[in-house]
Structure formats: structure tokens, C-alpha cells
N, C-alpha and C positions, 0 to 999 in steps of 0.2 A: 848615638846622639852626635857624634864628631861626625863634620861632615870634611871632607878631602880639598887643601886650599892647593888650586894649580900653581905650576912653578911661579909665574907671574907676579904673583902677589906676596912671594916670599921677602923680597927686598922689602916691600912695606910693610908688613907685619912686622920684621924684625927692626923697621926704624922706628915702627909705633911703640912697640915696646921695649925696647933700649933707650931710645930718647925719652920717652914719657916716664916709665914707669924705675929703671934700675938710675938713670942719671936725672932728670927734669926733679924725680923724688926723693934723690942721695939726703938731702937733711932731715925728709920725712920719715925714710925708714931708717936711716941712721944707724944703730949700731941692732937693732932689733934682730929677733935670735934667728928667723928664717930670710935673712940680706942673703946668704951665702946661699941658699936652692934657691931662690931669685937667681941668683949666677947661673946655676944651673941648667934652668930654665931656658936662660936668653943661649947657653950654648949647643942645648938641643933644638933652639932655632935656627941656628947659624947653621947647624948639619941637616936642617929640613925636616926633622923628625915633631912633627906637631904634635900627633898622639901620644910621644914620649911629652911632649912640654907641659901638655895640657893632663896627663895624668899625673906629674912632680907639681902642676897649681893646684889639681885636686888631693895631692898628699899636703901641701903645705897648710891647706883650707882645712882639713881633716883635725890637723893640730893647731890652727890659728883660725878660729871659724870668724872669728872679728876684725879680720885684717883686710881692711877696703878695700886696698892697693890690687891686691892679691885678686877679688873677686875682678877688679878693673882689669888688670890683665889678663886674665881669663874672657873677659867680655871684651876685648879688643879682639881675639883674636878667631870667636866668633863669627863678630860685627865684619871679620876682614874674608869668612866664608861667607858671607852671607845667611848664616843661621841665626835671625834676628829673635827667632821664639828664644832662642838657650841666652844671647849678648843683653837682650834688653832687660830679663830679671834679674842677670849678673850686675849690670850698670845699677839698677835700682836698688839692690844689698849693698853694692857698695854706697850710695849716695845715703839708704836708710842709715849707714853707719857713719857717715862722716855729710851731715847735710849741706855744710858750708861749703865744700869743694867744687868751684865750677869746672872743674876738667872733664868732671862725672856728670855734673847738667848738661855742659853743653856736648857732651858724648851720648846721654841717654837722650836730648832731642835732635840729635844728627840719625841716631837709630832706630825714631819712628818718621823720620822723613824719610830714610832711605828704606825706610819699608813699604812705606805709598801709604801712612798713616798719619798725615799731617796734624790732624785733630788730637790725635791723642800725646801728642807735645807740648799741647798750650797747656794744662794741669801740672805739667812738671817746669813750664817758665812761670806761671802762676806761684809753684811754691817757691821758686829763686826769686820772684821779686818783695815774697814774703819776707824771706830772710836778709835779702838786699833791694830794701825799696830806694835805694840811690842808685841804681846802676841803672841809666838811662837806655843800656843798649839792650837791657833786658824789655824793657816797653818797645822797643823797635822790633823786636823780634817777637815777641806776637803781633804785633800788628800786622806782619808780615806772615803768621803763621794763620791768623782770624783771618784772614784775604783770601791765603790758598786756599782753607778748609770751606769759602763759600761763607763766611761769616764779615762782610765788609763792612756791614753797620756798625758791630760791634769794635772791629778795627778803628773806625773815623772816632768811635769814643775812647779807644786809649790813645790816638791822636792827642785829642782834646786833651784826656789826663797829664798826659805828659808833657805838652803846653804851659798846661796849669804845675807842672811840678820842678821841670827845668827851663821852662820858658821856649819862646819858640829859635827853630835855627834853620839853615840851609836843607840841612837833612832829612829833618822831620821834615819840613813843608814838601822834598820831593817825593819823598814818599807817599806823603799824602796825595799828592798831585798822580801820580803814575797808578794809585788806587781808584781815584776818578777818572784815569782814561781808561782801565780796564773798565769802568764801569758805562766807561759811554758816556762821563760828563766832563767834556772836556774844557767846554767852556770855563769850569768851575777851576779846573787845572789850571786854566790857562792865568785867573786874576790872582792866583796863591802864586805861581810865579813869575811874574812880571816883574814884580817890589823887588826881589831878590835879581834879577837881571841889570833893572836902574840902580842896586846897589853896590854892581859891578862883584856879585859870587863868586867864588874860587871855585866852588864846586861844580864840576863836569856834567853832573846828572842835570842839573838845573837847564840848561841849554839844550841836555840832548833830548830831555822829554820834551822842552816846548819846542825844538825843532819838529820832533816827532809828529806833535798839535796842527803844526802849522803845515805840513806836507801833506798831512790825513786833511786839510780842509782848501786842499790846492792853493795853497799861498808861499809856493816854492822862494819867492824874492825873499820874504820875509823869513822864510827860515833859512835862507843863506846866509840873512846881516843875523840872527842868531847867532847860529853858529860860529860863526867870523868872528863876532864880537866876545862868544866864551875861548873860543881857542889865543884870543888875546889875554882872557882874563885870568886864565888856567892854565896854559902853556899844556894844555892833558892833550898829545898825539891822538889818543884814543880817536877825536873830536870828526878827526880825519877824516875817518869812516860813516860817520854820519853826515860829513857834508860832502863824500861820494856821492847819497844815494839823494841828497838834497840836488844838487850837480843833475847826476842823471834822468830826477824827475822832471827839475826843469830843462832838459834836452841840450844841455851843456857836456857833451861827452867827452871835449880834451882837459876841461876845467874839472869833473870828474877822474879823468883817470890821474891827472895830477896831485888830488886828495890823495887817491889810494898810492902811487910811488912813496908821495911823505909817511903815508903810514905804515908803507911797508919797509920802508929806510931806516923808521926810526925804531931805538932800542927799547923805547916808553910803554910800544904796542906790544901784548906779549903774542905768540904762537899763535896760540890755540883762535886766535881773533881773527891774523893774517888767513888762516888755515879755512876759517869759516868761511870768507870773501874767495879766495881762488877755490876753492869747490862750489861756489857760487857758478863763479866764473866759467867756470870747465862743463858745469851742468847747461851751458848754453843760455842762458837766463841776464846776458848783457850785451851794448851795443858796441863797446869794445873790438878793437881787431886781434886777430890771432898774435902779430906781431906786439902789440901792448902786454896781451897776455902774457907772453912770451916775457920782457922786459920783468914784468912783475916777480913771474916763475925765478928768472935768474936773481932776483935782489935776496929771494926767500932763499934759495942756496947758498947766495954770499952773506948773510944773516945767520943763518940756521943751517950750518954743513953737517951739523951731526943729528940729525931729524931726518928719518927714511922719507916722510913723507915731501918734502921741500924736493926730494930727487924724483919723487915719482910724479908731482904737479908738474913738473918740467919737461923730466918724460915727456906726459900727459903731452903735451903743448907742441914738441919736438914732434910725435907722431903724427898729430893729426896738419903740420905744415910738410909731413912727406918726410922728413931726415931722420928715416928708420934707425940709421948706425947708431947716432947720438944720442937716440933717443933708448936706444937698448944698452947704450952704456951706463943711463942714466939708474934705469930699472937693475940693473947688475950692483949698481953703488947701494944702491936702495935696500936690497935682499942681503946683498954685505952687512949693514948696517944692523937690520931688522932682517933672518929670516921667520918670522912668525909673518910676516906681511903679505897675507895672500893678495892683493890686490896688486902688488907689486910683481909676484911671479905669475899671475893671472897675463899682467902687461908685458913681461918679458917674454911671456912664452907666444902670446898673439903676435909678435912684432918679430920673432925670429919665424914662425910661421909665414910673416907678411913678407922674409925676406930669404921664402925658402930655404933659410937652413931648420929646416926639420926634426935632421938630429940633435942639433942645439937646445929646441924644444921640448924633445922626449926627453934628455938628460937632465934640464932643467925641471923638467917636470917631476920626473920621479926622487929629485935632489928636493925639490919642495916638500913635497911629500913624508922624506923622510923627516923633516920639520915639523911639519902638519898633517902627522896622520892621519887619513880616511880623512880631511877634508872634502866634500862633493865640488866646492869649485872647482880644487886642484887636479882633483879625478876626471871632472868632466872636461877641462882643458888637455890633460896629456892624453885623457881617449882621445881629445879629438884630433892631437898630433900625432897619432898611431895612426889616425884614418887618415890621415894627409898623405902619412905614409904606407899608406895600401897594405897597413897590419892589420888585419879586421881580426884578429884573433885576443891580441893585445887591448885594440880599441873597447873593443865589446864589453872586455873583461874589466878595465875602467870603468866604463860610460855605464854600463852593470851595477857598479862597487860606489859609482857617483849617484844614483839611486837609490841605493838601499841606503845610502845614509843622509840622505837627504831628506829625513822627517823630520826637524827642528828648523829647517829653511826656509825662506818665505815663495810663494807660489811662484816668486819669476822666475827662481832658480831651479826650480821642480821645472818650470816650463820650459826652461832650456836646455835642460839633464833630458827632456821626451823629445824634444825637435832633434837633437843632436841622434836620440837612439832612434827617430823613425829616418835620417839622412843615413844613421849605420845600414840600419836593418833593410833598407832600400837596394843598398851600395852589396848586400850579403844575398840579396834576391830573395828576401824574406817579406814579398809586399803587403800579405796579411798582417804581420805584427808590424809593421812599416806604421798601418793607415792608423791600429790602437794608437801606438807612441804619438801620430802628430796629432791624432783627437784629442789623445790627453796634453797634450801640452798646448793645445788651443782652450779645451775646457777650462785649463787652472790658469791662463792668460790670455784672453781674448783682443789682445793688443798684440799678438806676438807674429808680425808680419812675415818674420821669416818663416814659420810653420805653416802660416798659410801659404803663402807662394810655393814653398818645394812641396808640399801635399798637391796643391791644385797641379803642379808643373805636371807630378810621376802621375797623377790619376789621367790626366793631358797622353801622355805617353803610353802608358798602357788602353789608352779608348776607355775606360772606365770611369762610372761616378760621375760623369759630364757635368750635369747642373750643381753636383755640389764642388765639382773644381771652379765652376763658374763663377760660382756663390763665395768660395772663400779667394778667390783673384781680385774680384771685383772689390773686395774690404779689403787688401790690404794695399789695393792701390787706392781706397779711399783713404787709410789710415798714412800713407806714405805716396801721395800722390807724383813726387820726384824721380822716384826710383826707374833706371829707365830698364833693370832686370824684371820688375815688376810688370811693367806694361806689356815687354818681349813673354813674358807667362800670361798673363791676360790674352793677347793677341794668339797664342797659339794654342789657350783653349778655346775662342773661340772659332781658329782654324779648324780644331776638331768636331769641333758644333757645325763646319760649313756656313757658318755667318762669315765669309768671305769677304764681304763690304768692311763691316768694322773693323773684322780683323787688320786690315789690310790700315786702318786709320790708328788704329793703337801701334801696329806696329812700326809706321813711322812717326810716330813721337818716342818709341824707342830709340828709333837710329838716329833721331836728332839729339836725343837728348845725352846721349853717348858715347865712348870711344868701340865702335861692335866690335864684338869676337866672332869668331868662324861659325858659331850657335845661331847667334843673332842674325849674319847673313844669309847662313843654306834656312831657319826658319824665313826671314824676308824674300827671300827666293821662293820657296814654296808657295807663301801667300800671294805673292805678283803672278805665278804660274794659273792658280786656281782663281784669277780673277781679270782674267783672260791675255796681261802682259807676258808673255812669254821670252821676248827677246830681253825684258828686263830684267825678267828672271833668272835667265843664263847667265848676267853679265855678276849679278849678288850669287849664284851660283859659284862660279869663279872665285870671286874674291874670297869664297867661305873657302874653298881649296888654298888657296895661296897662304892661309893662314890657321891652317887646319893642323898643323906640326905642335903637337904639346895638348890638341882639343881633346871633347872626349867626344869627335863627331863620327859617323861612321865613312870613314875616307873609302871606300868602295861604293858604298851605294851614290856619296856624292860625286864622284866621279860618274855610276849608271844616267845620273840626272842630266849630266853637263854631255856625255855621249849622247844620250837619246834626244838633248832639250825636250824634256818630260821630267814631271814628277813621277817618283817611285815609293812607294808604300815602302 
């Protein structure tokens, strides 16, 4: 029945039950004869030993079968595994014995929320407002419960009730109001809070939902003097952020990014808010420049220095304007701080890769690891820094170990653990299991351009599978129409098809669109040879020599070429 609570969660279970139940309760249990294995209890939490804790509640329970407290803590620490079957009949014995206690309601309705059973919480606010029909926040919380479970009619009538019992106020009415934008009437939102706007509200929601109103029915002006005018009335920072997105929709980008500095300046806005908006940001989903980004990144550091994540958004931002160093210092502060952070040594270990120290990478890798056992992202990165480093033995044995435990992942990352093993197993001259890996990683991702491109490139090279290299070039330069690696694979299978014209047109929008490497010229070489430019073709022959130190091209045959001015097979 115990089920195993990871290290993680250890701090919180022992402040739920330390604060809640041995101190928050010190008058309740008082001098009562089991206070002293209570103690007990909370010190076999303190050593991690839960199945000890939870077998000294079930000895105390044995002889004190009436003691709420008792069953309560027990059901905390359930509730803190996740084993909501065993927490949620514990919270109800406890509550059966002591009905007035709202620590135990509002614990046994956090227990069926957090189990995706919202409906069966309303019967247990139902009996609180029995026993406490004055407690107003209890009618707020089913109406909020009758909402989620799909029962909104019924919601607007404890509205009503509660109208009728505490009269109306700020609160109640936004509530009500953000029930009829979920419902799609918005209009009706919009005349419940108006009154409360000309009556110049304290309350933040009041503004941010008719903002919301007014942006969903493109009336961006009007929801800027909103806004404007609650962050006068409120002083709530929050406010900020919502007149970002007011800012951006009306195509005010510096008046926008200057919301979010204030919100990310100030102390009023917590984390987790900031945190929301630059993964916004990072997701590419604003008009913002990298440099702004950047600005933001640094406030959240100077704000928040003891939050891995505030180092890695920075990072984040640092890498993609080129200044690797900084930006690998950044990710290093990060894994300091947080090693559980696989996102963080995911990034360290790309960026030392990006700046050729490779061993930095492997070591970092296998150092994460020892953190993150059999993690598949961490596996699948240090394989792929072993293949960087021409271990195909080490790699394999990864990118292997990043697979097999990749059955709890979602399909992208399956699809990157098969791309990475069909570029091994390519690189190991294993072209049959090569072609499985990059099938399967196309089948569980069919977005996943890099899989097509290196599938169609090797099928290209080996003369094989022509039209389905064709086939998968051709989508991932529709998927990624930019890429000018992409069109240089297009154009050189369609060299191998002998469609010599087009070739010859894909391949320069690669070299335009480009800095080439010695690949890209002896393929433009070739194609100008075969399409009857020959002197031109010598001269991108050349260049592909000149820069052929570090490639992986074959420098004898491109020399045959440049000797003969002829293509050679």
C-alpha cells in the first residue's frame, strides 16, 4: 500500500507535517498520551525513513483509533505520494471525527482536485457550508468547483445565493464575470464589470478580465486605458503583464517591452509569472529583439540569483546571440545550483560541444548522469558527445541505454534518441539499421526535419531508395524552407536522379543562402560539371580544396577532379 515518495518531496512532507500537525496543533493535542510518537514520527521523517513513520501512525491509530490528527497525518503524507485512493479515506476519518475542522475540508478538497476528480469535492464543500453557512469563501469555492466540473448553470445560482446572503462585492462579481467568458458571454461580463471599474476597484482581476474582453473583441485602445487605469487603482505590478500583451496586440512593441521590464523589476510579481513570459519569449512567439530578451534575462538573474532557472533563460539568450563562453558559464551556475536540472546540462553540454571542447561535454555528461540516473535525455546527449568524439563504442552504448529507457517520454524525444541512432549506426557502417532508426524516428515525428534530411542525404550517397530520398528532402525543405543544409541535400539528390536543371537551381539558393563548406562547393562543382559549366566547375572545385582541412570530403578524389577537369564517381 506505501508507495516510495522521491528525495524531492521529502522537505515538504516534513514541513506539512511538522508545521501542520506536531506545532500548528500543539494546543490540540496538548498533553494527550500519544504527543510523544507524534515526535517520533516527525524524527523518522527527518531520517527519510517514511515506511518507519507511517508504520509508528499506524501503531498509534491501533491504540488511539479516534484521533483525527493522527489519521490527518497519515493522509498528508500519502496525499504528498500521490496515493490519493489510501490519503483521501484518511482525510474523511479524520473529518468523520472532527467535522468542524477546516484544515481536514480544505485538505480532503485539494485531494480530489489533485486527483482530476473535481466533482467529487463539491459534497464535501456542500457539508462545510452546512456546518458553516457564514463562511463566504466557502460559496466561492464551489462555484469554482460547479465551473470546472462542467456544471456552470448551477455555479451562476450559488453566485446568486451568495448575493443574496453576503451581498454583492468585487470578487464575487469577477468571478462571475470570467465564468461567462469561459462561457462565450462575454458581453454579459463585460456590464457586471464596468460598475466596479467607474467605482474605481482595488481589485486587479476586475481590470485584467475586462482587459482580456476587450482584446479578444480587438479593441486594443480600450483595453490599454483599462488597464492603465487599474494599475493606478491597484498599484498590483502583476497588471504589467497584461498590458504587455495589450501593448503587443496593438503593435506597440517598445511600449510592450517596457510593461514587462516593470514587471520584471518589480518585487510584487512573483517567479513563477516572470518564468512564464521569458519561456514565452525563448519559444520564439514575440516581436521583441534578442537584445531586449537579453535585458529581461539579466533583471531575472539580478532578481532571482538563487533560481537555476533565471541562469539558464540567460544562457538561453547568450547562446543563441553567438557568446558561447558566457553562456556556458551561465548553464554551469545553473547545474550548481540545481543538479536535477536536466535542461540545464542538456544546454551545457550542446554549447561545449558548439565550442569543441568535447571532453568538457562527455565529463559533464556522465557527471549529470550520476544526478539523473538513466535519464534518456542525458544519455542521448553524452552519446552524442562520444560521437562527436569518434567513440562509436561508448556512443552506441548511450544512445542504446537513451532508448530503452525512453518508454515514459513523449514521442519527440523517442524521435531524437532514433535520428541520433540512425547518424550512429550510419557513422558505424550499419546502413540497414541506419534506414530502421531514421524510419522510426520519422514515424513517431513527422516534423522532424533533421531525420529526414540525413536519411535522404545517406540514401543520396549510397545511389539508393532515390524517390523516397526525394520524397523526404523535399518536406523537410517544405517544413524548414530556410535551411540552406537542406536545399544543398535536395539539390544533391536530385543530382543523383540526373535532374541536372533543378539541381543546379536548389543548389544555388544554398550557396546563397550560406557561409559553404568544402561539401557544399565540390557538391556545386559537380552539379555545374554535369550541366555542362565546366570551367565553373573547376573554379568551386578549388575552393572546396582550399577548405577541405577538418571536412569529411574525400581530398584525393577531389583533387582527381580538379586534375582531370572532370567529374569522378
Amino acid at each position: 500500500m506505501y508507495k516510495k515518495i522521491a528525495c524531492i518531496g521529502v522537505l515538504v512532507i516534513l514541513g506539512l507535517f511538522c508545521s501542520v500537525d506536531i506545532y500548528a496543533q500543539q494546543e490540540q493535542i496538548g498533553d494527550k498520551p500519544y504527543k510523544q510518537l507524534l515526535v517520533e514520527v516527525e524524527g523518522k521523517l527527518r531520517t527519510g525513513d517514511f515506511p518507519g513513520a507511517i508504520e509508528k501512525l499506524d501503531t498509534i491509530l491501533a491504540q488511539y483509533p479516534d484521533a483525527a490528527e493522527v489519521h490527518y497525518a497519515k493522509a498528508l503524507l500519502f496525499g504528498q505520494a500521490r496515493n490519493f485512493d489510501v490519503a483521501i479515506p484518511l482525510t474523511e476519518k479524520a473529518l468523520e471525527l472532527e467535522p468542524k475542522n477546516m484544515l481536514y475540508i480544505n485538505y480532503l478538497v485539494e485531494l480530489h482536485k489533485s486527483k482530476g476528480d473535481v466533482a467529487a469535492a463539491i459534497p464535501v464543500i456542500d457539508r462545510a457550508i452546512g456546518v458553516y453557512p457564514d463562511n463566504a469563501s466557502l460559496y466561492r469555492e464551489k462555484m469554482l468547483l460547479l465551473h470546472a466540473s462542467k456544471q456552470s448553470d448551477d455555479a451562476l445560482k450559488v453566485y446568486d445565493d451568495a448575493v443574496a446572503r453576503f451581498g454583492s462585492s468585487d470578487t464575487l462579481d469577477v468571478m462571475k464575470a470570467e465564468m461567462l467568458v469561459d462561457l462565450d458571454r462575454k458581453q454579459e461580463a463585460e456590464k457586471i464589470l464596468l460598475p466596479r471599474v467607474q467605482n474605481n476597484s482595488s481589485l486587479r482581476q476586475v481590470y485584467s478580465t475586462l482587459g482580456f474582453i476587450y482584446m479578444d473583441k480587438n479593441s486594443t485602445k480600450q483595453a490599454i486605458q483599462i488597464l492603465e487605469k487599474g494599475l493606478k487603482n491597484t498599484n498590483d505590478h502583476l497588471l504589467y503583464l497584461d498590458l504587455a500583451d495589450a501593448y503587443t496586440t496593438g503593435k506597440k512593441d517598445r511600449q510592450a517591452f517596457e510593461s514587462l521590464r516593470k514587471a520584471f523589476e518589480s518585487t510584487e510579481v512573483n517567479y513563477m509569472d516572470k518564468h512564464r513570459v521569458m519561456f514565452t519569449l525563448l519559444s520564439g512567439k514575440s516581436a521583441l529583439t534578442l537584445e531586449q530578451i537579453q535585458e529581461l534575462a539579466n533583471i531575472l538573474v539580478l532578481k532571482h540569483p538563487r533560481i537555476a532557472d533565471s541562469h539558464v533563460a540567460k544562457g538561453d539568450v547568450l547562446w543563441r546571440r553567438g557568446n558561447l563562453q558566457e553562456a556556458r558559464s551561465l548553464f554551469l551556475t545553473a547545474v550548481g545550483i540545481n543538479r536535477a536540472h536536466v535542461d540545464a546540462w542538456r544546454m551545457l553540454m550542446n554549447v561545449e560541444m558548439a565550442l569543441n571542447e568535447v571532453d568538457q561535454a562527455v565529463d559533464h555528461g556522465m557527471e549529470a548522469l550520476e544526478a539523473n540516473p538513466n535519464n534518456p535525455m542525458l544519455l542521448y546527449f553524452t552519446g552524442l558527445a562520444y560521437m562527436v568524439k569518434d567513440d562509436g563504442e561508448n556512443a552506441r552504448k548511450l544512445m542504446e541505454a537513451a532508448l530503452d529507457n525512453s518508454g515514459e517520454e513523449n514521442t519527440y524525444l523517442q524521435s531524437l534518441i532514433y535520428a541520433g541512432l540512425g547518424d550512429l549506426y550510419h557513422k558505424l557502417g550499419m546502413a540497414e539499421v541506419s534506414d530502421v532508426a531514421y524510419e522510426e524516428a520519422i514515424k513517431l515525428d513527422s516534423t522532424n526535419v533533421t531525420a529526414m534530411n540525413n536519411y535522404a542525404y545517406y540514401l543520396a550517397e549510397r545511389n539508393d531508395k532515390l524517390e523516397l530520398a526525394e520524397k523526404l528532402s523535399r518536406q523537410s525543405n517544405e517544413l524548414e524552407p530556410g535551411s540552406s543544409t537542406f536545399q544543398d541535400t535536395y539539390a544533391w539528390v536530385l543530382f543523383k536522379q540526373e535532374n541536372y536543371k533543378e539541381a543546379l537551381l536548389w543548389m544555388e539558393k544554398a550557396v546563397r543562402g550560406s557561409s559553404p563548406s568544402a561539401v557544399l562547393y565540390e557538391h556545386y562543382g559537380d552539379i555545374l560539371f554535369k550541366s555542362g559549366n565546366s570551367k565553373e566547375a573547376l573554379r568551386q572545385w578549388e575552393k572546396a580544396l582550399a577548405m577541405s582541412e577538418g571536412s569529411d570530403i574525400d581530398v584525393e578524389k577531389l583533387k582527381s577532379k580538379i586534375a582531370t577537369k572532370s567529374y569522378v564517381e
